[in-house]
Every structure is written in C-alpha cells, then in structure tokens.
C-alpha positions in Angstrom: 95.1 91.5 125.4 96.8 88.1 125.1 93.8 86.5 126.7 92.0 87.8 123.4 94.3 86.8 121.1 94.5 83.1 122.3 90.7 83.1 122.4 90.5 84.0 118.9 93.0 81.7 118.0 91.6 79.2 119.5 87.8 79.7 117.8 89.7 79.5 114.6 91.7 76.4 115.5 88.1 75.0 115.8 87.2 76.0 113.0 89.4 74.4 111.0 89.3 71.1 112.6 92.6 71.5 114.7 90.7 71.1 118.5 90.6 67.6 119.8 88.2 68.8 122.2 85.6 69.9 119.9 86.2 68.3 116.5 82.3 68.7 115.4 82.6 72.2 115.3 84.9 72.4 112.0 83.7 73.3 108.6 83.2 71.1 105.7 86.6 71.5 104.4 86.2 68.9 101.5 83.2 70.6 100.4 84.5 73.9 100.7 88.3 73.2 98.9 86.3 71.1 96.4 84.1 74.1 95.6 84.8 77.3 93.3 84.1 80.7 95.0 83.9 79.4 98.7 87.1 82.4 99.6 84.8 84.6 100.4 82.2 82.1 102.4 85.5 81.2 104.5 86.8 84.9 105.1 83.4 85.9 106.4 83.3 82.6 108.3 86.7 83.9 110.0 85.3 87.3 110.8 82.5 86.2 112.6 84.4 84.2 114.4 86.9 87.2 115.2 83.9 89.6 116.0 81.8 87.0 118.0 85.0 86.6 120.3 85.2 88.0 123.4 87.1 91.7 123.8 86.5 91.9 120.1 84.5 95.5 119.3 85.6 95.5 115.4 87.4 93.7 111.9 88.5 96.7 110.3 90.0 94.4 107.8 90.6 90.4 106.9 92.0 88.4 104.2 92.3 85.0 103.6 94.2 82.3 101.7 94.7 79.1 101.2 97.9 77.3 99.7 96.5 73.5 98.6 100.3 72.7 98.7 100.8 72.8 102.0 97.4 72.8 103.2 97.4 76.0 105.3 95.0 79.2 105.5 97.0 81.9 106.1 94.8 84.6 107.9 95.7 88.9 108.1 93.3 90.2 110.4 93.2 94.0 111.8 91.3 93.8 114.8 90.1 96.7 117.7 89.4 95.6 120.8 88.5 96.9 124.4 92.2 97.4 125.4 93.6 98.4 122.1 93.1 99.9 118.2 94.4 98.3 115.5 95.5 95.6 116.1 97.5 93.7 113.4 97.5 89.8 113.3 98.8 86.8 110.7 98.4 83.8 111.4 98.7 80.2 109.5 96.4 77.7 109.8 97.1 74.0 109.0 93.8 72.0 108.0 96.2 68.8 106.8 94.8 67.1 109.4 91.2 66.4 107.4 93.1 64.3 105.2 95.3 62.4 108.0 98.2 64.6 106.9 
C-alpha cells in the first residue's frame, strides 16, 4: 500500500514540476494559472494520473485547489486499490518552484 501511495505521489510531483529527474514532464503552469476555467483541466489531469498509477483500480472522488498565495495545489483524493477500499488522501503540492520561488 505505501509503495502505491509514494508512486502516486511521486507522478504528481512530476507533474507539477517538483522532479529533478524528469523536469519536462510538468504542465504548463503559467499557461494554466494565467488561464480562467483550467480547475477542472488540472483535477482531471490529477486523476489520470492517480488511475494510470500502478495498484490504482478506481477515483471515487478528487478535488483540487490552488492557493496563488502560497503557490500550492492542495489535492483530496479517495482512491481503491488492489489492497484496500477507500482510501482517503490530502496532500499539498508546492509549484513555487516555476517561478524560482
């Protein structure tokens, strides 16, 4: 189970630009902060990335939001997966790091 979880939060690390090892794989964070609407483009982003990770069968439910204060996505996620039901996880994402912050 913790394998999974480190696996996910690793894919979303990538995702928003906090993985040295693979910095191309990030979104456009400019573009998508600089954009009206993009909440829901990023919360379905997330889930993919949740469901395409391994041990992952399901999102039963995910919400996301971003604070431009601080620069953090905070993520709610319920999750199944082959070793457990639902499976509750929050989690805060910094994307500072886009700006050099």
């Amino acid at each position: 189970q913790d394998a999974i979880m480190e696996n996910i939060q690793t894919r979303l690390y990538e995702f928003t630009n906090n993985a040295f090892w693979n910095m191309a794989a990030g979104a456009d964070w400019p573009r998508l902060l600089g954009t009206p609407g993009t909440k829901q483009e990023i919360t379905l982003t997330c889930r993919s990335l949740i469901l395409q990770s391994f041990g992952v069968t399901a999102v039963n439910s995910i919400s996301a939001a971003f604070n431009s204060t601080t620069r953090r996505l905070s993520l709610s996620y319920n999750i199944n997966t082959i070793y457990t039901s639902n499976l509750s996880v929050q989690l805060q994402l910094n994307i500072a790091k886009i700006w050099g912050g």
